[in-house]
Structures are given as structure tokens and as C-alpha cells.
FIRO-731211 format. One record per residue (C-alpha): x, y, z; residue in three letters. Coordinates in Angstrom, 1 decimal. Example, Ala and Ser with C-alpha at 12.3 -4.5 7.8 and 13.67 -1.06 7.14 Angstrom:
PT	east	north	up	kolti
PT	12.3	-4.5	7.8	ALA
PT	13.7	-1.1	7.1	SER
This chain:
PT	east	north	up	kolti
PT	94.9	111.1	111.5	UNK
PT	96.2	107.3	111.1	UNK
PT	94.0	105.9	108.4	UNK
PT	93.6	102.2	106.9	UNK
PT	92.3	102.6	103.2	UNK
PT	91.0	98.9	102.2	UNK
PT	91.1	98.2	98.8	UNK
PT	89.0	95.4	97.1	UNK
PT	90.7	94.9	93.8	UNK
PT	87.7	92.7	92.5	UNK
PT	85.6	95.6	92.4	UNK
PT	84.4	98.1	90.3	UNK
PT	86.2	99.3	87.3	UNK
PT	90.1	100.3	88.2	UNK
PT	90.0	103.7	87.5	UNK
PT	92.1	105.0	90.5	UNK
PT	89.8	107.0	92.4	UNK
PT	90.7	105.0	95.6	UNK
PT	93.9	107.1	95.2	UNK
PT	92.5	110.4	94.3	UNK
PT	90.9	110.1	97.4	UNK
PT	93.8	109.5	99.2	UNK
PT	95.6	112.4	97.6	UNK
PT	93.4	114.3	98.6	UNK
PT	93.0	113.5	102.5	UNK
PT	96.5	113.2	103.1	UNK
PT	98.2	116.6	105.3	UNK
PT	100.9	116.9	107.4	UNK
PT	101.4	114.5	110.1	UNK
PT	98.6	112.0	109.0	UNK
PT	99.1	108.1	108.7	UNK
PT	97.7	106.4	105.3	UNK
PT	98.2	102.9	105.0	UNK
PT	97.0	100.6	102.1	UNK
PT	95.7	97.4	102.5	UNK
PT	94.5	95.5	99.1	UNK
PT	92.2	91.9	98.9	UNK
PT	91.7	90.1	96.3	UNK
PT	89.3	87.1	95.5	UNK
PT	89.6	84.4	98.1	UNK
PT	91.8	86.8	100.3	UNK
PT	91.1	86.7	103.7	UNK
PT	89.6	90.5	105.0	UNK
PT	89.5	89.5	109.2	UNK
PT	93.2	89.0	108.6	UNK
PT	93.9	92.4	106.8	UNK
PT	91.7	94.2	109.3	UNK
PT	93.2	92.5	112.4	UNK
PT	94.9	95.6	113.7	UNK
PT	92.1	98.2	112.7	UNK
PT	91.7	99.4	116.2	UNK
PT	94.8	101.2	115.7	UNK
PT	93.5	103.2	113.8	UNK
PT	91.4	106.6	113.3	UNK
PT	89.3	105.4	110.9	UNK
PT	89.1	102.8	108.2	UNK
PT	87.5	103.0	104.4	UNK
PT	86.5	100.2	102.5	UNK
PT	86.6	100.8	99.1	UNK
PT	84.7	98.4	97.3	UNK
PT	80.9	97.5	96.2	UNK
PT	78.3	96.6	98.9	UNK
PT	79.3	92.9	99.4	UNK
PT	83.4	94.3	100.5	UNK
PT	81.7	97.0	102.6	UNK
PT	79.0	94.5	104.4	UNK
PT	82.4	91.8	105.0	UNK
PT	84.5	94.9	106.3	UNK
PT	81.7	96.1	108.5	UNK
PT	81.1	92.2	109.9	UNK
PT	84.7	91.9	110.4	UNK
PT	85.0	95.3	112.9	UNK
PT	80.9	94.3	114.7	UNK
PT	81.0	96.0	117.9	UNK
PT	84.6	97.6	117.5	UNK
PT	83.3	101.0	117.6	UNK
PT	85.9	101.9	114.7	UNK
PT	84.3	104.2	112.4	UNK
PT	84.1	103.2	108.7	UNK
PT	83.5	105.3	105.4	UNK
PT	82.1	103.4	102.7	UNK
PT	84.0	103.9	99.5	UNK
PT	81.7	103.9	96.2	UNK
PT	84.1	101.4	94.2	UNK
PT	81.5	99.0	92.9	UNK
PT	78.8	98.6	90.9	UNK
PT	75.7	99.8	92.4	UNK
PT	77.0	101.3	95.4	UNK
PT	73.7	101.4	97.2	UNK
PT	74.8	101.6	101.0	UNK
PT	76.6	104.9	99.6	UNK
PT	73.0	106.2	98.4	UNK
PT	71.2	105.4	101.4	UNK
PT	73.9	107.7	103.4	UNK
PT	73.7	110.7	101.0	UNK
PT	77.3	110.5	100.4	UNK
PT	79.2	112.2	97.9	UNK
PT	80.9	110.0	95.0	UNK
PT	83.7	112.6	94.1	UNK
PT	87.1	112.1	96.2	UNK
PT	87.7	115.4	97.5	UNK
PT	83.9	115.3	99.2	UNK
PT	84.7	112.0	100.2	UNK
PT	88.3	113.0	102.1	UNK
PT	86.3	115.8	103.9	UNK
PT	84.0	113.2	104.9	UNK
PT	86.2	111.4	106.8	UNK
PT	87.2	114.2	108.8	UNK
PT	84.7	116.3	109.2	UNK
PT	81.7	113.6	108.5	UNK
PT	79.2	112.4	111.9	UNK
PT	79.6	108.8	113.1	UNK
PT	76.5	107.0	113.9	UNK
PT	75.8	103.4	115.1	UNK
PT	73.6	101.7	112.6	UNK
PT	72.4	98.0	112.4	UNK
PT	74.1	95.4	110.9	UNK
PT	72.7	91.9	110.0	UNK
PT	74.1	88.3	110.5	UNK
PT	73.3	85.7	107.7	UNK
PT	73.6	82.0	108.8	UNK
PT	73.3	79.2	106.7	UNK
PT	74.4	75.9	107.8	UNK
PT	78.4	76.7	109.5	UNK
PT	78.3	79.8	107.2	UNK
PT	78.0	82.6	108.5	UNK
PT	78.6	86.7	107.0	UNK
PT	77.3	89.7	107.6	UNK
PT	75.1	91.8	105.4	UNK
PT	74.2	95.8	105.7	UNK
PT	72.0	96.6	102.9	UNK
PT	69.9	93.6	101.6	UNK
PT	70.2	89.7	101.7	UNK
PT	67.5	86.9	99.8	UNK
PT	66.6	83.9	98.4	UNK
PT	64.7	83.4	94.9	UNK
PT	64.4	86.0	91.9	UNK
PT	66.7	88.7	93.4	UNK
PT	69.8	86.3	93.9	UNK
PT	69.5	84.8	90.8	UNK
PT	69.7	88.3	89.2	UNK
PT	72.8	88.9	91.1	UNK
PT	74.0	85.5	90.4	UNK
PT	73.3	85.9	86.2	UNK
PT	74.6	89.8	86.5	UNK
PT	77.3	89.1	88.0	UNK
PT	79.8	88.3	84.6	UNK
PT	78.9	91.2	83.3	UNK
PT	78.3	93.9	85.9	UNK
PT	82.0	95.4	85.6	UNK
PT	81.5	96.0	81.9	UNK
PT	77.5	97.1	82.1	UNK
PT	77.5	98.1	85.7	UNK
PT	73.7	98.6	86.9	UNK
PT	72.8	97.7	83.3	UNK
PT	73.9	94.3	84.0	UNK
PT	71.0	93.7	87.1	UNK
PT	68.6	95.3	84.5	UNK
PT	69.4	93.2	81.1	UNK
PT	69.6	90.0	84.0	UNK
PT	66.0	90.8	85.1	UNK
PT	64.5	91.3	81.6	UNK
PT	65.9	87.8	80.8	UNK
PT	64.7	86.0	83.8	UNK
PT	60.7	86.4	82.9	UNK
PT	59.5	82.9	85.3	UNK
PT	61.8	82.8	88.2	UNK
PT	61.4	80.0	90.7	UNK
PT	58.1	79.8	92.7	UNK
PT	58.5	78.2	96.6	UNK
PT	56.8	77.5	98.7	UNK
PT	58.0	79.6	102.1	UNK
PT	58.2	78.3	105.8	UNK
PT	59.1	81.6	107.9	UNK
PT	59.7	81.8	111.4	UNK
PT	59.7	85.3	113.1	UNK
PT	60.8	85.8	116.4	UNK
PT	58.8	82.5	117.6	UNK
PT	55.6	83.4	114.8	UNK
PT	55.8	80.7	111.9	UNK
PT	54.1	81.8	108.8	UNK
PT	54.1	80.3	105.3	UNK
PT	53.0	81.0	101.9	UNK
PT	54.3	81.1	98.2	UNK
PT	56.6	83.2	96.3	UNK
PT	59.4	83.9	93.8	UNK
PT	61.3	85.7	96.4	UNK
PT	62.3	86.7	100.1	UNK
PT	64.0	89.6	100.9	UNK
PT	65.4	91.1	104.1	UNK
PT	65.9	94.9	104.4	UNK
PT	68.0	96.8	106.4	UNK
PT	69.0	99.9	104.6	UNK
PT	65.7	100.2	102.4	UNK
PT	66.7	102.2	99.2	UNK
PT	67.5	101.2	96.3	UNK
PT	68.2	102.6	92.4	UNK
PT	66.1	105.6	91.5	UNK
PT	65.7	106.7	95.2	UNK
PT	62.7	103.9	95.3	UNK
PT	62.6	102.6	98.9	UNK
PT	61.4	99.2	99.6	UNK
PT	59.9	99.5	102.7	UNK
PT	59.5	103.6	103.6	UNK
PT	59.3	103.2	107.4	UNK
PT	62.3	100.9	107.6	UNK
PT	65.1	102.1	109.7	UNK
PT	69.0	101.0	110.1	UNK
PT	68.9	102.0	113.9	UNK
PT	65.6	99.9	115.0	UNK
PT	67.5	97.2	116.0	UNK
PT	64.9	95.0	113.7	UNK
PT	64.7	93.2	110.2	UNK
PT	62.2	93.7	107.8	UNK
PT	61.3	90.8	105.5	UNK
PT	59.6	91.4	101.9	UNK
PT	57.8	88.9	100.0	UNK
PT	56.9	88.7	96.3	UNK
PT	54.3	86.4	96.0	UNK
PT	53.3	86.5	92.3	UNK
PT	54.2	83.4	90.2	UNK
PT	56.1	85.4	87.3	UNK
PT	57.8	88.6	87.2	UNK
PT	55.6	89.8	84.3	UNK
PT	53.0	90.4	87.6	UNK
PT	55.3	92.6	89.0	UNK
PT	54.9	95.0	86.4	UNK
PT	51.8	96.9	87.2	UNK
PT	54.1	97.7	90.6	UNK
PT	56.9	98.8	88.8	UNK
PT	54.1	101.1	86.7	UNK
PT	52.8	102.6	89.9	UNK
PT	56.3	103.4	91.9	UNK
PT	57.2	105.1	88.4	UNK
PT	54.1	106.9	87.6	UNK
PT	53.0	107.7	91.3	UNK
PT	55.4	109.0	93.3	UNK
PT	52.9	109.0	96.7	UNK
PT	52.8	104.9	96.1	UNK
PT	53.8	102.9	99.3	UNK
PT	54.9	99.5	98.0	UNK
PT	54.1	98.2	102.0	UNK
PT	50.5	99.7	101.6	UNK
PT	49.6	99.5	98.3	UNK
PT	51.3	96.6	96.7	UNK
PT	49.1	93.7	96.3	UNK
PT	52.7	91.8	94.9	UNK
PT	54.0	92.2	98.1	UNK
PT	54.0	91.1	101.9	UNK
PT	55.7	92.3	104.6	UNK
PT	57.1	91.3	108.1	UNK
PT	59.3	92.6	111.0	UNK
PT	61.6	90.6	113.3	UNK
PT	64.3	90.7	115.5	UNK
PT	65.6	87.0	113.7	UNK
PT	63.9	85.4	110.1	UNK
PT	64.2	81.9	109.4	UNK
PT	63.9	81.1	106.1	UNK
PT	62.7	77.8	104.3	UNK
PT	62.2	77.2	100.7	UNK
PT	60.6	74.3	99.2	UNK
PT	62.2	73.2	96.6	UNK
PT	65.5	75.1	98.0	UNK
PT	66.6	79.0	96.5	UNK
PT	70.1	80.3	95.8	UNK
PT	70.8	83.0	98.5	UNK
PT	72.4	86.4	97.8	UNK
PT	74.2	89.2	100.3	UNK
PT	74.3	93.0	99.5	UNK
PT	74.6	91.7	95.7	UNK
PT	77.0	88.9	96.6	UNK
PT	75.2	85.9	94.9	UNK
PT	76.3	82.3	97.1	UNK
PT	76.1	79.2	95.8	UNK
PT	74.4	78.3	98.8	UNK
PT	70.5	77.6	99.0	UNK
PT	68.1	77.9	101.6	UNK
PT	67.1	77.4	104.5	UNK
PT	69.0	80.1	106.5	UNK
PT	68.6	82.5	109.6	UNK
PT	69.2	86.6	109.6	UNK
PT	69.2	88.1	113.3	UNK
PT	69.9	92.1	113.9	UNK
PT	73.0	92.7	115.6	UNK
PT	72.0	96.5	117.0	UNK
PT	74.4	99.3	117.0	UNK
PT	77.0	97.3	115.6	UNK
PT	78.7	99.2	112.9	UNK
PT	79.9	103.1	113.3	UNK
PT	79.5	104.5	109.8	UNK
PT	80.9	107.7	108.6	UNK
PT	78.1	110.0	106.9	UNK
PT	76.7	113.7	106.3	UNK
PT	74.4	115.8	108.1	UNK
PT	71.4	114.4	106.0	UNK
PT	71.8	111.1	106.4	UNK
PT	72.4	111.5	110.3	UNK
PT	69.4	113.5	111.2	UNK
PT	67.3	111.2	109.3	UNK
PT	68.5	107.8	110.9	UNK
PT	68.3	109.6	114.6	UNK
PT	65.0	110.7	114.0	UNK
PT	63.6	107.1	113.5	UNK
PT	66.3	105.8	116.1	UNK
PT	64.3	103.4	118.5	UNK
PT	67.5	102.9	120.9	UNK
PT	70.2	105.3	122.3	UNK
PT	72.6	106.0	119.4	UNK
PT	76.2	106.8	119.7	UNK
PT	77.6	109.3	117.2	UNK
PT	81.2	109.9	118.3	UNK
């Protein structure tokens, strides 16, 4: 196999698993090239050649993945998410292993399916996002963890939410595939990939292979409210957040508009911006081949709503 292993060195903690990895795919005959970013590097030009190639992993947190996965839309190149970050949640939603050796086998032995990806526009920006993208509480969060996540890891998000009791409330002007709706919150979230820490999904019917968004809203004024949520997801494991959450309102679109009035600070697969709102998410179906197990592929094809391709 000729493989491109893409290296974020601004992620996760350097403790050379990247290369373990590598160590252990390599055999006779096979092609391993290294290709490292580093802050204000420039992926699209490190990825410009990737057709050439077998396969490509991104080793990184979600935010490298989500820009490797824009940069190769519609390419049909297969990509294996790397868990070299901080929360690593794409790698959790795809039941992938975390130890290299799993990982190498992965590549090589591993289904490829066409999943989702989401575009993010906001004014002539423009990126692409995989897991999760918002506006409000969650970015600032991401924005306040994001000093200390290398050192605390997912402690960091937790110790960021504890000190952040009375986020920002807005008012929210939504549009929805031509449906405007509006009401108040302290934050909107879009989900792709639904699952987060713990195994807790925010929206349980949500699918990567829909070729549609779902949007979440908290609309309590404080965090504090959120609590008796948080209780229920922990004490009951039957409770649906969509169904039974009265913190919480949900939507489904092809493309979300989002205002915020005053503006919000905007986050991408726990890439804070320092960008605010209003900006536009739109689906781009079937976009990105991932690299994943038998789990993870026979539960994405079974809530598939459009002809996959799994090469």
C-alpha cells in the first residue's frame, strides 16, 4: 500500500504513537510517507497529491481530522482518523480502536463508507466540520479550554464548564431549508456525528449518512438549569434528551442559518473561532470515505437514507 500519514504537530500530547502506528503497518513493498502541519500551515497544500495515494490518516484531534476531511470532499480517498488529540470524539462514534497495532490493521483490513460531512460559512470563511459545530455556551467552553486541554485533556472542557455558570443568552433567528424560526438561548448546536463523552448521544436518531443536519437548542438562561438533564442522562439510562428534555429543542435541515442577537463566538469540532455569528451549515452528502470497523459500518448502513459506497 502507498500511504500518506498526516501529522498535526499542534495536537495532542507528543508521545509518538503516530509512529508506533506506522511501525506497525509498514511490510514489504508498502509506501509510507510523512507529512507534518503545524499552526498556520497550510493542510490543502500538504494534501494536494493525496489521490495518489491508497489511503491517507490524519492524525490529530477532531478540528485536523474535520480540515483533512474538507480538504479531500468528494475525492473518494479513504481516510482513517488518527486519535491524537484531546477528546477524539469522531474516533468514538466509529468504534475505533486507540492502540496502534488495531489501528494499522484498520487501515487494511477496515470497511470504507461514505458519511456526511458539513460546510460552515461565515462571512468569506468557510471550513468544514464532521462531528459538531455552534455558537454560544459550547464555543466558549472550547474557546476557555483550549490553554489548557493539552495538559488536562477532557478535564480541561469540564473545569471550563464548571467555571462558566451564566453563559450568554441570545436571542436566535433560524432559517431551515426556507422555515424561519426564532427563539432564546445560551446555545446552538449542529450535529452530525451525535456522540459524545460517556457514550451519551445528543440526538439518538441522528445519522452521518442522512444527508441532513440536526440543529440543538438549549434554551435555558443559565447552565445551572441544565443540571436536572445532566441528572437524568446519568441516572436513567432509557432518557432521550430529544423527547424528554424540556432544556432542549430540536430541528432538521438540509442548510441552518444562524443569527444571534447580540452576536456568539462560533466553534468547529472543538476548534473555537474568533468569529461570531451569523453563519450558514449546509450537508455535503456522501462526501468523505472514512475508514472504520464492522460495528460502526453496520450501524451507519442501517440508518443510511441514500445509496452508500463502501469500497
Amino acid at each position: 500500500m502507498k500511504l500518506l500519514v498526516f501529522i498535526n504537530l499542534a495536537s495532542g500530547l507528543a508521545d509518538g504513537s503516530s509512529y508506533d502506528f506506522i511501525r506497525s503497518f509498514a511490510q514489504a513493498g508498502d509506501e509510507v510517507v510523512i507529512r507534518y502541519a503545524a499552526p498556520g500551515c497550510e493542510f490543502t497544500a500538504l494534501l494536494e497529491d493525496a489521490e495518489s495515494f491508497d489511503a491517507v490518516v490524519a492524525s490529530g484531534g477532531d478540528g485536523t481530522v474535520a480540515t483533512v476531511l474538507y480538504a479531500l470532499r468528494n475525492t473518494g480517498i479513504p481516510v482513517l482518523p488518527f486519535p491524537a488529540g484531546t477528546a477524539n470524539l469522531l474516533t468514538q462514534n466509529l468504534y475505533s480502536p486507540i492502540d496502534a497495532p488495531a489501528l494499522a490493521h484498520l487501515v487494511r483490513e477496515g470497511r470504507r463508507l461514505d458519511c456526511d460531512i458539513c460546510e460552515l460559512e461565515i462571512g468569506d470563511f468557510r471550513t468544514g466540520f464532521t462531528m459538531m459545530a455552534g455558537c454560544g455556551y459550547d464555543a466558549r467552553i472550547m474557546y476557555d479550554a483550549a490553554s489548557s486541554k493539552k495538559y488536562l485533556g477532557q478535564l480541561a472542557y469540564f473545569y471550563s464548564a464548571l467555571t462558566n455558570p451564566t453563559p450568554q443568552v441570545s436571542n436566535f433567528k433560524i432559517d431551515i431549508d426556507g422555515r424561519h424560526i426564532e427563539c432564546t438561548g445560551i446555545c446552538a448546536l449542529l450535529i452530525n456525528f451525535s456522540k459524545i463523552n460517556a457514550d451519551l448521544s445528543l440526538q439518538p436518531t441522528a445519522s452521518p449518512c442522512d444527508g441532513t443536519l440536526d440543529l440543538m437548542v438549549v434554551t435555558t438562561e443559565t447552565a445551572l438549569q441544565l443540571l436536572p438533564t445532566v441528572a437524568a442522562v446519568s441516572l436513567n439510562p432509557a432518557f432521550d434528551l430529544k423527547r424528554d428534555s424540556k432544556a432542549l429543542t430540536y430541528y432538521h435541515g438540509k442548510e441552518i442559518r444562524v443569527e444571534a442577537d447580540p452576536p456568539m463566538y462560533i466553534q468547529y469540532d472543538g476548534e473555537p473561532l474568533d468569529l461570531t455569528t451569523p453563519f450558514t451549515a449546509r450537508v455535503l452528502p456522501g462526501a468523505s470515505r472514512l475508514i472504520m470497523g464492522d460495528e460502526a459500518y453496520n450501524e451507519f448502513t442501517s440508518k443510511a437514507k441514500y445509496s452508500v459506497d463502501h469500497g
